[in-house]
Backbone bond lengths (Angstrom), bond angles and torsions (degrees), N, CA, C in turn:
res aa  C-N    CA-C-N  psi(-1)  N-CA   C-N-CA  omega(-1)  CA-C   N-CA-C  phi
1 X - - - 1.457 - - 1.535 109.39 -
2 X 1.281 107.98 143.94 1.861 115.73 169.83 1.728 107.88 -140.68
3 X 1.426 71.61 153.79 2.017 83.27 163.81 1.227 137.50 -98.42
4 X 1.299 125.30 100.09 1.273 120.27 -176.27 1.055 104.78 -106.18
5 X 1.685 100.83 167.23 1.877 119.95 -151.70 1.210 68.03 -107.64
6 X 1.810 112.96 -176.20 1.578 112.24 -154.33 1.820 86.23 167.14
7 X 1.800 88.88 140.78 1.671 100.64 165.86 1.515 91.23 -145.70
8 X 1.097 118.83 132.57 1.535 110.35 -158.89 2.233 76.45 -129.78
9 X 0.878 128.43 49.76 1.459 113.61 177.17 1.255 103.77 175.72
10 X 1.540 114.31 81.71 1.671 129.02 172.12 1.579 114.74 -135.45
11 X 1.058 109.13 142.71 1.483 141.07 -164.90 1.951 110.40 -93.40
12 X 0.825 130.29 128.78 1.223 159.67 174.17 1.346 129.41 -98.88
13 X 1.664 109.67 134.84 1.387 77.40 -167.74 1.497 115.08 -85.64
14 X 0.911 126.91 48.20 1.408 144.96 162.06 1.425 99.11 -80.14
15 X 1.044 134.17 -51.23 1.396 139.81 178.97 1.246 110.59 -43.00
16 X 1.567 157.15 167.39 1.451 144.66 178.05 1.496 109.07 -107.53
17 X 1.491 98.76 -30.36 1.866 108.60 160.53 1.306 115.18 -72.13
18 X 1.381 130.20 -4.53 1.440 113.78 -156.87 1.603 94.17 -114.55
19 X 1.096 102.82 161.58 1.653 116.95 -157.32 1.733 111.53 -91.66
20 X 1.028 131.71 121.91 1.225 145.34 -140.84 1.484 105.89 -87.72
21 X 1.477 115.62 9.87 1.710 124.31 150.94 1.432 112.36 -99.86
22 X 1.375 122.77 12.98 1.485 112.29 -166.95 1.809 93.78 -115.86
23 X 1.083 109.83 48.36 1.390 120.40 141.32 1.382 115.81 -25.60
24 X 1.849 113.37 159.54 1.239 133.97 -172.18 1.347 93.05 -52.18
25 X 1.853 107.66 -79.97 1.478 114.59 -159.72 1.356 110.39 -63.23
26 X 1.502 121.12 -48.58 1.748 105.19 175.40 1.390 107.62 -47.67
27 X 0.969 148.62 -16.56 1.715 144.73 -157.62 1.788 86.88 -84.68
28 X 1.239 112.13 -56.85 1.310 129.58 179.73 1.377 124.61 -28.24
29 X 2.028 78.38 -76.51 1.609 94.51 174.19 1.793 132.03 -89.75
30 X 1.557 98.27 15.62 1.329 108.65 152.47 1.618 103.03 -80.97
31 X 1.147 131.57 -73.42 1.637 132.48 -171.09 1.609 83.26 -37.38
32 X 1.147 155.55 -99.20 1.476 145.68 -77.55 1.694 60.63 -94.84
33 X 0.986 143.69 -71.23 2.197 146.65 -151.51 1.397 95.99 -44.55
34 X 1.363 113.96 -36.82 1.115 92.02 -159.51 2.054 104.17 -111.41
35 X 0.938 97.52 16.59 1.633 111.62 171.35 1.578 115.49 55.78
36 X 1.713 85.03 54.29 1.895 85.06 164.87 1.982 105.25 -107.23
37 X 1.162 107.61 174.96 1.589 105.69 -178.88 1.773 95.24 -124.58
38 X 1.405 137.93 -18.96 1.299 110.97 -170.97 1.998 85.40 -120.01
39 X 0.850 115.06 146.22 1.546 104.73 143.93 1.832 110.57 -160.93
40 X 1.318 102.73 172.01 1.707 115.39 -146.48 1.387 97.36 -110.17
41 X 1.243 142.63 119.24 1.402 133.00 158.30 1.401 97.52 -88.65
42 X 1.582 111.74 126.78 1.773 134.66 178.38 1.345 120.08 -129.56
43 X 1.310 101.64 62.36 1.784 100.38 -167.18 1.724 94.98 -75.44
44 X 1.060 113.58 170.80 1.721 132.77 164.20 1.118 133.19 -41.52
45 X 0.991 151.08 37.35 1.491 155.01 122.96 1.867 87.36 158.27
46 X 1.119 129.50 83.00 1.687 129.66 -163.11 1.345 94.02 154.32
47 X 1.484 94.80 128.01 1.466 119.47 156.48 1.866 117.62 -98.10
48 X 1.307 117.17 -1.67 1.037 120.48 -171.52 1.860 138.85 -64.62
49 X 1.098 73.77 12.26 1.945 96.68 176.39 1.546 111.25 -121.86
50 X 1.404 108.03 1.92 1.668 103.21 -174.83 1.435 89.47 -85.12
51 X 1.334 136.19 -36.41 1.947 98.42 -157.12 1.703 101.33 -90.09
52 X 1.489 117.13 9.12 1.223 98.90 150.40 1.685 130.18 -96.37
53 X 1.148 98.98 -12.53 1.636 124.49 -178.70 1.716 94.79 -69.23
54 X 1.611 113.18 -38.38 1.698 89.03 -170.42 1.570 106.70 -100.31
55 X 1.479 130.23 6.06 1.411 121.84 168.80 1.406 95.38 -102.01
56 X 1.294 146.54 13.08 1.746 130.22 122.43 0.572 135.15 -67.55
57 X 1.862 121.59 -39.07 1.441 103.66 164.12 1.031 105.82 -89.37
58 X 1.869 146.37 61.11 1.386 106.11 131.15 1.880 99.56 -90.02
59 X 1.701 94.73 -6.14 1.894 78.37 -176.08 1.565 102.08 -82.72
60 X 1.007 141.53 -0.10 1.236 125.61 155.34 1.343 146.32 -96.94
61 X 1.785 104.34 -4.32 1.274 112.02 161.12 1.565 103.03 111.16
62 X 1.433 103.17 5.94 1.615 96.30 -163.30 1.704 91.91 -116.29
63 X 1.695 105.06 145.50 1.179 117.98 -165.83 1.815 102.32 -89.82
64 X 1.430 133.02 120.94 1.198 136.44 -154.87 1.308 112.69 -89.22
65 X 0.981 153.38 167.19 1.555 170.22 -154.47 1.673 121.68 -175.33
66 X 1.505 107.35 91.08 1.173 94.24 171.99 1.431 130.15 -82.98
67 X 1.279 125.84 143.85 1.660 133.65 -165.31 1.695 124.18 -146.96
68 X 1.131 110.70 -172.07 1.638 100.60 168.96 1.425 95.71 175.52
69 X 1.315 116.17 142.23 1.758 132.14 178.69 1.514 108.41 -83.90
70 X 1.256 109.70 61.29 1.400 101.37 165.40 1.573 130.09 -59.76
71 X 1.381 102.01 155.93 1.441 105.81 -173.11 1.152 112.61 -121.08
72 X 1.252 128.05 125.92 1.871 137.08 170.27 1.188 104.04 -59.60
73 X 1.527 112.65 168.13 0.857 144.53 179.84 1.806 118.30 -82.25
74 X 1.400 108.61 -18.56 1.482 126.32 154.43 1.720 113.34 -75.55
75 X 1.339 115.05 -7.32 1.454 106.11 -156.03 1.417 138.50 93.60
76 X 1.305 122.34 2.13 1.286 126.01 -151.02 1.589 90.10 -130.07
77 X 1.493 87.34 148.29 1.795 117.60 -154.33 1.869 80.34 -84.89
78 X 1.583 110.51 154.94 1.095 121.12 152.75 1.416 121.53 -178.52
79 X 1.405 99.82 119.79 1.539 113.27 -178.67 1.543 142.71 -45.75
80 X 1.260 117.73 93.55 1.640 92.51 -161.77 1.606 114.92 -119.87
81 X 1.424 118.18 122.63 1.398 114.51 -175.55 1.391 112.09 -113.93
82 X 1.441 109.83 161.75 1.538 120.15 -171.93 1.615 107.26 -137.97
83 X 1.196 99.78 141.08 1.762 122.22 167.92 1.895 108.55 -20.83
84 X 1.611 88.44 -60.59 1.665 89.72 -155.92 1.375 95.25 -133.33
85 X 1.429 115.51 156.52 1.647 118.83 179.36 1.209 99.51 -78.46
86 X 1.176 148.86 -9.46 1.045 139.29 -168.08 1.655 107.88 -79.82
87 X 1.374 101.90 -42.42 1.479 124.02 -173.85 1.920 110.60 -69.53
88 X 1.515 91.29 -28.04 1.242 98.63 171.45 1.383 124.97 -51.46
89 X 1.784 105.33 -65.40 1.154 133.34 -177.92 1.372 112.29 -47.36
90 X 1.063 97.70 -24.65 1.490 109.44 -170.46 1.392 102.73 -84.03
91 X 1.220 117.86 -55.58 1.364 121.25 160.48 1.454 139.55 -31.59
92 X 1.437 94.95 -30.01 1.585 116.15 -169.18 1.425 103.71 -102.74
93 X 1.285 124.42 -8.67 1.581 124.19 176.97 1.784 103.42 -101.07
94 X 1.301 124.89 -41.01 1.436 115.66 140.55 1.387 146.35 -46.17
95 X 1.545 117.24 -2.15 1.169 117.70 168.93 1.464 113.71 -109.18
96 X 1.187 124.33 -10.42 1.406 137.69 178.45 1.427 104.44 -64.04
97 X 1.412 149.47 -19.22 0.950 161.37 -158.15 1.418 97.75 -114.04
98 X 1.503 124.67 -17.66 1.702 109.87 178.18 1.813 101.05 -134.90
99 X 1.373 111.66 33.84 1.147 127.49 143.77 1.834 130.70 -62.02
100 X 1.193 107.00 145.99 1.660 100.99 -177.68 1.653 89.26 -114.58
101 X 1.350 119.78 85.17 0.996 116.92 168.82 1.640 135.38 -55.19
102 X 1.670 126.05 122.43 1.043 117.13 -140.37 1.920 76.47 -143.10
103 X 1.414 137.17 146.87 1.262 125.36 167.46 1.599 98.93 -104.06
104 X 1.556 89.16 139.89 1.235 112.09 177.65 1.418 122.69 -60.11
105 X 1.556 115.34 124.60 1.742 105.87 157.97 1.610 106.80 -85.08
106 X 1.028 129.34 131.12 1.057 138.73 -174.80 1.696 116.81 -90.89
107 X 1.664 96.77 0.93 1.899 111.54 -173.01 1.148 87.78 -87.47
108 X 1.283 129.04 -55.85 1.527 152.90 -148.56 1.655 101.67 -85.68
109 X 1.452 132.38 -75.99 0.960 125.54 -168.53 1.990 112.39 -108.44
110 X 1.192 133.99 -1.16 1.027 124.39 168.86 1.170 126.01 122.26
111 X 1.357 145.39 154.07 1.664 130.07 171.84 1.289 109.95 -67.16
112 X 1.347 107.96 155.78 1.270 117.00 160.00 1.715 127.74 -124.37
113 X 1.466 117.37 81.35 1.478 130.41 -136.54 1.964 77.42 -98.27
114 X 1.677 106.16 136.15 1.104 122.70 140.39 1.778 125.80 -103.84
115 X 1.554 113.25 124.52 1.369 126.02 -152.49 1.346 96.74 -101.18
116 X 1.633 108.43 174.01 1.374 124.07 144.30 1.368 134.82 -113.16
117 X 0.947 160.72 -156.06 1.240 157.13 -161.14 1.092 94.81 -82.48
118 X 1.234 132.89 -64.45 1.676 127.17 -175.99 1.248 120.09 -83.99
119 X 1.524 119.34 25.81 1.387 121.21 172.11 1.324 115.26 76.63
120 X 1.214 140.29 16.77 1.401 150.39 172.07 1.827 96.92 -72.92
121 X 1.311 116.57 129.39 0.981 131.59 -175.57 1.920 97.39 -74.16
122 X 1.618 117.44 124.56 1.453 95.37 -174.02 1.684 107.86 -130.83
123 X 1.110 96.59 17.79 2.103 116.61 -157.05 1.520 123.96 170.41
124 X 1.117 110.62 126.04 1.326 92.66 169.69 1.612 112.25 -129.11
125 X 1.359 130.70 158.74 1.232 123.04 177.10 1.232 115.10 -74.31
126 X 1.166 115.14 156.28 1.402 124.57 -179.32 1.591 119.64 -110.12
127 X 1.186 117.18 -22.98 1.357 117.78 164.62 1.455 127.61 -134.79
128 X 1.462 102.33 130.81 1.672 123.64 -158.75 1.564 104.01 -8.18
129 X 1.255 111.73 143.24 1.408 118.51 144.53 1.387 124.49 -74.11
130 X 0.973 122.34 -77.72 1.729 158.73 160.36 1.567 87.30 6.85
131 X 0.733 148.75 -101.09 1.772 177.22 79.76 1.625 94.24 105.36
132 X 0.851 98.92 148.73 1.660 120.69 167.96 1.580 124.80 -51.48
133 X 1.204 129.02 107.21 1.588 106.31 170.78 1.560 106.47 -82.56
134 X 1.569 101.44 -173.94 1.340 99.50 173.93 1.630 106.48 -98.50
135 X 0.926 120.09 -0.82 1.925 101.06 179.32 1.955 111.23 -69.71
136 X 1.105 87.38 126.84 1.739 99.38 -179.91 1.850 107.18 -62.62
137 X 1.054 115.00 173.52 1.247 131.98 -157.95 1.882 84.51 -80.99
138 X 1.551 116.41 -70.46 1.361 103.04 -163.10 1.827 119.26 -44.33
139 X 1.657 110.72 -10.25 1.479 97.43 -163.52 1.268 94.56 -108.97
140 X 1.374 134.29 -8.09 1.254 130.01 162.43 1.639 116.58 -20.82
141 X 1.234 120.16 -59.70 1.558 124.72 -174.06 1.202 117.10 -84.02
142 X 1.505 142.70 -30.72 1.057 132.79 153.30 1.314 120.37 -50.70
143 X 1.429 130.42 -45.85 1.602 127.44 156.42 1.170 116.31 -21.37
144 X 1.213 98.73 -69.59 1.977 116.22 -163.33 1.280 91.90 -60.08
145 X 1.798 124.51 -52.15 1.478 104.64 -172.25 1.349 115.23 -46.44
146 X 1.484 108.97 -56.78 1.721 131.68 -172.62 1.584 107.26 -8.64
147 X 1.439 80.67 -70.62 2.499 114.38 176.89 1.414 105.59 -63.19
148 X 1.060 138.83 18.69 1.711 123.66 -162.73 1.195 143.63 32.47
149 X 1.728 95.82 37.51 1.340 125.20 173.63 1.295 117.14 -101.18
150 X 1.752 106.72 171.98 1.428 121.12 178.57 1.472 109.16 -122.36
151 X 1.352 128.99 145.76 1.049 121.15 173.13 1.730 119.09 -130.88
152 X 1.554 127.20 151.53 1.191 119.22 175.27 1.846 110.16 -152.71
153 X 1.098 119.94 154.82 1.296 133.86 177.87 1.753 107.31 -50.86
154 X 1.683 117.86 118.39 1.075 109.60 -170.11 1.585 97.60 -95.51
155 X 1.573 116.16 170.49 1.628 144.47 172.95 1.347 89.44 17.61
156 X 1.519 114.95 83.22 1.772 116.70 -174.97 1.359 81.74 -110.37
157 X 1.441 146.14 44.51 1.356 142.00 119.81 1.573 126.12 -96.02
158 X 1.527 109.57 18.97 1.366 115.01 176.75 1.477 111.90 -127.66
159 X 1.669 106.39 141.65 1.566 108.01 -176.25 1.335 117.84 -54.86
160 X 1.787 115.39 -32.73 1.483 120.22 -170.21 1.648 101.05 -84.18
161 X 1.182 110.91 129.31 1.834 127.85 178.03 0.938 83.57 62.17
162 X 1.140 161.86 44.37 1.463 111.96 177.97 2.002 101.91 -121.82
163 X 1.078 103.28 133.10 1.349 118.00 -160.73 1.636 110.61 -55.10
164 X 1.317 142.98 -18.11 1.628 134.09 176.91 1.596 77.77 -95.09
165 X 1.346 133.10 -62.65 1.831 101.43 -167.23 1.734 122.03 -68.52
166 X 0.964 108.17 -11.17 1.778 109.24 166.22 1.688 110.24 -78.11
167 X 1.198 99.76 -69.22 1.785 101.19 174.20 1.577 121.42 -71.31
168 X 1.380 128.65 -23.90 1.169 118.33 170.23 1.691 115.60 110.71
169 X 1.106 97.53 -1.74 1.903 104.86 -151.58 1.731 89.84 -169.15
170 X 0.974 115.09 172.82 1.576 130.05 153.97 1.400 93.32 -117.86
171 X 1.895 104.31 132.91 1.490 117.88 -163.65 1.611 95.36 -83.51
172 X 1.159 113.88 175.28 1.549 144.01 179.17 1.194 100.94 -108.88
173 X 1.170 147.77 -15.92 1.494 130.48 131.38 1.861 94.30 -143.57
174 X 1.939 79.23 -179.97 0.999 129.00 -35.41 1.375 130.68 -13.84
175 X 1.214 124.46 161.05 1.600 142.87 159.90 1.331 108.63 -66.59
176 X 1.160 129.14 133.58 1.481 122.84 179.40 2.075 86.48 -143.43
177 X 1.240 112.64 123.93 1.173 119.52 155.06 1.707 151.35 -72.00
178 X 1.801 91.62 -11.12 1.271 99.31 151.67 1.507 106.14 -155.07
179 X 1.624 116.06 -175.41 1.659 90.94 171.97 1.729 92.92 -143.85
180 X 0.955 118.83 -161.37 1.811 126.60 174.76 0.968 98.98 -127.77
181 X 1.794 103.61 159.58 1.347 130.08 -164.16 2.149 104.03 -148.86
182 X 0.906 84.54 121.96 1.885 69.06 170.22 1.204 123.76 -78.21
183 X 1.471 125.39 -41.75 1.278 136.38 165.22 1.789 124.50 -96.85
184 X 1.539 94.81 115.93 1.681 107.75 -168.12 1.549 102.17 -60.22
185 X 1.448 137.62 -21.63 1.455 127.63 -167.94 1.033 113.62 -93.48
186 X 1.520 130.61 19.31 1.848 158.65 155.75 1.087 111.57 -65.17
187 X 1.604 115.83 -44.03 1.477 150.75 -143.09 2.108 86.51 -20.76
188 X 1.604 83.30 -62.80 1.953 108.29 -154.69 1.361 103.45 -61.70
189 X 1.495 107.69 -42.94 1.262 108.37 -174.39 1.697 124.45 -78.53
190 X 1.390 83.05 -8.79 2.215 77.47 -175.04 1.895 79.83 -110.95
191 X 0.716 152.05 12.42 1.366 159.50 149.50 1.395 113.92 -37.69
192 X 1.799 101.87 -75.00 1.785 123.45 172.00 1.502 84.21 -70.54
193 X 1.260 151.42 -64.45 1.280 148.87 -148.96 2.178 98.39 -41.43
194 X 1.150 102.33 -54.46 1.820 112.71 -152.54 1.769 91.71 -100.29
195 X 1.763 129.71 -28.14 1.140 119.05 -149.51 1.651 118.76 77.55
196 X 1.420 125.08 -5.65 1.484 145.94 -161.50 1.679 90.02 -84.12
197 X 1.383 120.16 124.03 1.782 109.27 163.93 1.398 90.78 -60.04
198 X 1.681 97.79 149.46 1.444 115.95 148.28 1.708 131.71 -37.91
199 X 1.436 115.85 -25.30 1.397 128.76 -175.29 1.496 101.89 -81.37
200 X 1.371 123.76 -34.07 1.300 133.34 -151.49 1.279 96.71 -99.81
201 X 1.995 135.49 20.52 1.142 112.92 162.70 1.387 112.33 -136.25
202 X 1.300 114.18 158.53 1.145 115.47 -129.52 1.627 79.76 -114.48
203 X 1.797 117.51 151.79 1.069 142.55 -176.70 1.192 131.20 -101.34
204 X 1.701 129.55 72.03 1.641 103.91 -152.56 1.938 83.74 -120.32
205 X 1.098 76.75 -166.69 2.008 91.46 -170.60 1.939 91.56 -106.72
206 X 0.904 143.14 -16.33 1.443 120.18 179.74 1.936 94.52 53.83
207 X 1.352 132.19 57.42 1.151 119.55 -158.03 1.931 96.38 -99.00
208 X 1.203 134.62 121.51 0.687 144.09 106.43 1.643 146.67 40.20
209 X 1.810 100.37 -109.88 1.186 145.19 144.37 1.585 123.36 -101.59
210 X 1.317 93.51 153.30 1.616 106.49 179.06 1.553 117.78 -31.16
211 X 1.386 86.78 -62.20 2.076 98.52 173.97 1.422 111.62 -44.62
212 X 1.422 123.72 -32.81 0.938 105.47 -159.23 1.659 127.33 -88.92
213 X 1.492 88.79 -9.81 1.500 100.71 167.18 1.221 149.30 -62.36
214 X 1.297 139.59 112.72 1.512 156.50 -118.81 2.061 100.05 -62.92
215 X 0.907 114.41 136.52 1.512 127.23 159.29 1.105 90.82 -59.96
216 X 1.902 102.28 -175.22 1.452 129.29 168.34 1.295 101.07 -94.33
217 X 1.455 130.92 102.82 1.253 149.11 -145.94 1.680 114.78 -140.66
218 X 1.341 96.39 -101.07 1.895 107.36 150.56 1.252 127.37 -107.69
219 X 1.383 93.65 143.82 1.672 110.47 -163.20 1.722 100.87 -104.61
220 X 1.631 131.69 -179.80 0.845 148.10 -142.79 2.066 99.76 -161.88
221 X 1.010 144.40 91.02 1.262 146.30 151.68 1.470 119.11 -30.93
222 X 0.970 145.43 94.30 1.488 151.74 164.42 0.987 99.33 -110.94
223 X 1.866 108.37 170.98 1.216 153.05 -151.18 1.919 74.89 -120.35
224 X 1.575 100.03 131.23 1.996 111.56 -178.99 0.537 97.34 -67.15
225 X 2.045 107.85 119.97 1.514 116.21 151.16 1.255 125.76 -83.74
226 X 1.324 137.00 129.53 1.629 147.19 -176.73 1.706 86.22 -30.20
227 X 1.328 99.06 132.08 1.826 101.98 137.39 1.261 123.16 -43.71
228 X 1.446 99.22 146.30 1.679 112.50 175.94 1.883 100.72 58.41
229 X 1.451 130.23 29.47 1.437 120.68 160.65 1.202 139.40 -29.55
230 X 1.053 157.33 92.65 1.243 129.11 152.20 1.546 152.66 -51.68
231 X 1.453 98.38 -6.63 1.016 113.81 -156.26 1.650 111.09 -143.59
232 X 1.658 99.79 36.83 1.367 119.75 -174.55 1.279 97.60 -63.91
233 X 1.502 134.22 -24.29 1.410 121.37 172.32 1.269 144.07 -55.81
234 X 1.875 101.74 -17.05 0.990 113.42 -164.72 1.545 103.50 -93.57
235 X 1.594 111.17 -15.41 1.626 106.12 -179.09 1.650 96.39 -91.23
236 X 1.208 130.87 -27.72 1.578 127.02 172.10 1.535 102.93 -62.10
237 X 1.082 114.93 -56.43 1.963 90.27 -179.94 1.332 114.80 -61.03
238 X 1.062 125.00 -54.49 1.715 123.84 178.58 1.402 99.65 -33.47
239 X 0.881 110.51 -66.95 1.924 129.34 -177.75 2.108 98.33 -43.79
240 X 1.332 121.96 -68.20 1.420 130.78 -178.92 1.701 104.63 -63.03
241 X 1.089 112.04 -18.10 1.574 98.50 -169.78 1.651 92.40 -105.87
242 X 1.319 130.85 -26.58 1.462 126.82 158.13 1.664 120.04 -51.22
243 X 1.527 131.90 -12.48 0.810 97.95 -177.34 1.645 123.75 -103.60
C-alpha cells in the first residue's frame, strides 16, 4: 500500500467556466509543481480532453484519471470516474444522446477548446457544457457502473449544484459511498450532514484555473500503482467502491 496526494476534480478548458490557460499539459505540469501523483480531469458533461490529459501526464510523472462533472437533470453536480480512458470515451459518446443541446455563446459563458497533448487548440464544442442533461439523479450510478465507473456527489458543501442545497437533505438513495467537499475544515460537519464518515470524503479543488489546483495536502491509500500507469483508475475505484 502507498499514499498518494490526489486532486480528483479539475476543469479544462473544455469546460466553459474553465480558464483558457488550463490546458491538458499545464493541468499536468501544474500537479507534477505542486507534488501530487494522481489527479482527475472532470470537465462538464465531456470526457473529451482526457486522452490528451493522460499522454502529458505520462511526461510529467503524474498518474491520470479520466472523469467528467456531469450534471442531472435536477441540477446537481456529480463526479464520475472510470478504470480506463477507454471506458471513458465510451462513456462520453453515450451521454451525447441525453444532452439538452443548447449552442454556446461564448461572450456569455466561455470557450470551449478541445486540445492535444501539447495544447494545440484542435476542436471546439459547439454546444454548452454547463447545462443540464436529462438523466435523473437515481440513474446516475448505474451508468457509471455500466462504463466501469464510480460515481459521487460533487462540492456538496456549496450552494451552486451542489446536491444537500438543491434537494434539501442528502438523499438515502441513491447510496453513494463517499461524497466531495472543497473545503477539508467541513470535514465533521458534512459528516453528520450525509451520515458519510469524515474519512470517506474525498477532497478535490473543483479547480478552475491553474492556481487553483490542490497542493500536496490529502492523500488517498492505494494498493502500488506501476510507474507511468495508465490505468490508475482502475486501483482508485477498487479503492472508492471499498469504502
Amino acid at each position: 500500500m502507498k499514499n498518494y496526494y490526489y486532486d480528483l476534480h479539475i476543469h479544462s478548458c473544455l469546460s466553459p467556466c474553465g480558464d483558457n490557460e488550463s490546458t491538458p499539459d499545464s493541468i499536468a505540469g501544474m500537479g507534477e509543481l505542486n507534488g501530487l501523483d494522481i489527479m482527475a480531469l472532470t470537465d462538464h458533461n465531456t470526457c473529451k480532453n482526457c486522452p490528451a490529459f493522460f499522454e502529458a501526464a505520462q511526461r510529467h510523472g503524474i498518474l491520470p484519471v479520466a472523469g467528467m462533472e456531469l450534471t442531472t437533470a435536477e441540477d446537481i453536480h456529480i463526479i464520475c470516474l472510470f478504470g480506463e480512458l477507454e471506458s471513458a470515451m465510451e462513456f462520453d459518446n453515450n451521454l451525447q444522446a441525453r444532452r439538452i443541446l443548447i449552442e454556446n455563446r461564448t461572450d456569455i459563458f466561455g470557450d470551449q477548446f478541445i486540445c492535444d497533448s501539447n495544447d494545440n487548440i484542435i476542436g471546439e464544442e459547439k454546444f454548452l457544457l454547463s447545462n443540464a442533461t436529462d438523466i435523473p439523479l437515481e440513474e446516475v450510478p448505474v451508468l457509471a457502473e455500466a462504463f466501469g465507473g464510480v460515481c459521487y456527489p460533487a462540492h456538496i458543501d456549496r450552494e451552486s449544484n451542489g446536491i444537500i442545497a438543491i434537494l434539501g437533505d442528502f438523499p438515502q438513495t441513491p447510496k453513494f459511498s463517499c461524497a466531495e467537499l472543497v473545503g477539508a475544515e467541513v470535514s465533521s460537519e458534512y459528516a453528520g450532514k450525509t451520515g458519510i464518515d469524515s474519512s470517506k470524503l474525498i477532497i478535490s479543488s473543483d479547480a478552475h484555473y491553474l492556481w487553483d489546483i490542490k497542493e500536496k495536502t490529502d492523500f488517498l491509500t492505494l494498493e502500488e500503482i506501476p510507474k507511468g500507469s495508465l490505468k490508475a483508475g482502475e486501483y482508485l475505484i477498487k479503492y472508492l467502491r471499498g469504502l
